[in-house]
N, C-alpha and C positions, 0 to 999 in steps of 0.2 A: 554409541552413536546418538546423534539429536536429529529432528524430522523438526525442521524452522519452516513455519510458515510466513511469510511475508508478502504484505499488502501493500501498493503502492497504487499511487495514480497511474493512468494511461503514458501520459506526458514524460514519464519515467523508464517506462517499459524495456523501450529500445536499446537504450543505454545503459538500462542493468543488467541485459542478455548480453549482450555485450562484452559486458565486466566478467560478469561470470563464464563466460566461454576463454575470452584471456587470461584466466584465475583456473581453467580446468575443475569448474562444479559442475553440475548435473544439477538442472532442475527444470521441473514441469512447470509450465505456466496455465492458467485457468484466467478464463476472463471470466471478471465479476465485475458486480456493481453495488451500490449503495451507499451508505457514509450520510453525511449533512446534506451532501448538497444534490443527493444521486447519480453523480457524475460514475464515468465508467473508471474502474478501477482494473489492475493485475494483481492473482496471486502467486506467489513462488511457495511451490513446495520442492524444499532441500533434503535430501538425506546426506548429513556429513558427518566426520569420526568429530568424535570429541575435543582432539588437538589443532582441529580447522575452522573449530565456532567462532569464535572470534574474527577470524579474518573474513568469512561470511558477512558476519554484521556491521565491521567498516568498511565494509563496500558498499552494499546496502545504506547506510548511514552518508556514504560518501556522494554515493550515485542519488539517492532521493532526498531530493530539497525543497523546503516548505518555499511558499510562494503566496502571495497576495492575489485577491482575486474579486470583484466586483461581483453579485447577486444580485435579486431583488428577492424580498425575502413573499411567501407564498400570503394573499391575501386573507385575514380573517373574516368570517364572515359571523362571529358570535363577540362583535364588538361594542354590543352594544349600543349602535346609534352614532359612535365615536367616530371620527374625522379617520380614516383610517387610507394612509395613502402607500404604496409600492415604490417607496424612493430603493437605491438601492444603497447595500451596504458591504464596507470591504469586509471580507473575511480571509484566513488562512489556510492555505489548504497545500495540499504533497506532502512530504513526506513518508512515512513508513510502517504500519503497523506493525511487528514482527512477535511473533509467540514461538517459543522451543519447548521441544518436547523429550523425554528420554524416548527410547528406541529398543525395544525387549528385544526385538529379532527384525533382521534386515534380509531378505533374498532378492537377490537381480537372475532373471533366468531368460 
């Protein structure tokens, strides 16, 4: 068995529960947050046999999609004197983090 953690944007959330309930997985979700931009983030924790890892993670991979996003990046204030202005700038953000784990022992009670 593998215990997959996977992080995803908010934005995502819904529609990988989703998947995964159409797909008959089981997992917890935990809100979380942080990353670049401290936006709010979901984690999935999976517990699945080894012959189902794989279709986990193109789902996962399917469902969370990177995306472009406008910021304004946070003011410095050790600039030195420097013309230092808040324009904003695109950056990319969704997708997926996902980390697997082996699994010594698994009980559901």
């Amino acid at each position: 068995m593998k215990l997959i953690t996977a992080i995803v944007q908010d934005k995502d959330t819904t529609k990988l529960s989703n998947a995964f309930v159409k797909s008959n997985i089981r997992a917890t979700r935990l809100a979380t947050s942080g990353g670049f931009l401290r936006s709010g983030n979901t984690t999935f924790l999976i517990a699945i046999e080894d012959d189902r890892l794989q279709a986990v993670l193109d789902i996962i991979q399917s469902v969370s999609q990177k995306r472009k996003q406008y910021m304004v990046p946070p003011v410095s204030l050790d600039a030195g004197g420097a013309h230092v202005g808040a324009y904003p700038v695109e950056v990319e953000v969704g997708g997926a983090t996902v980390y697997t784990q082996s699994i010594e022992s698994f009980h559901q009670f």
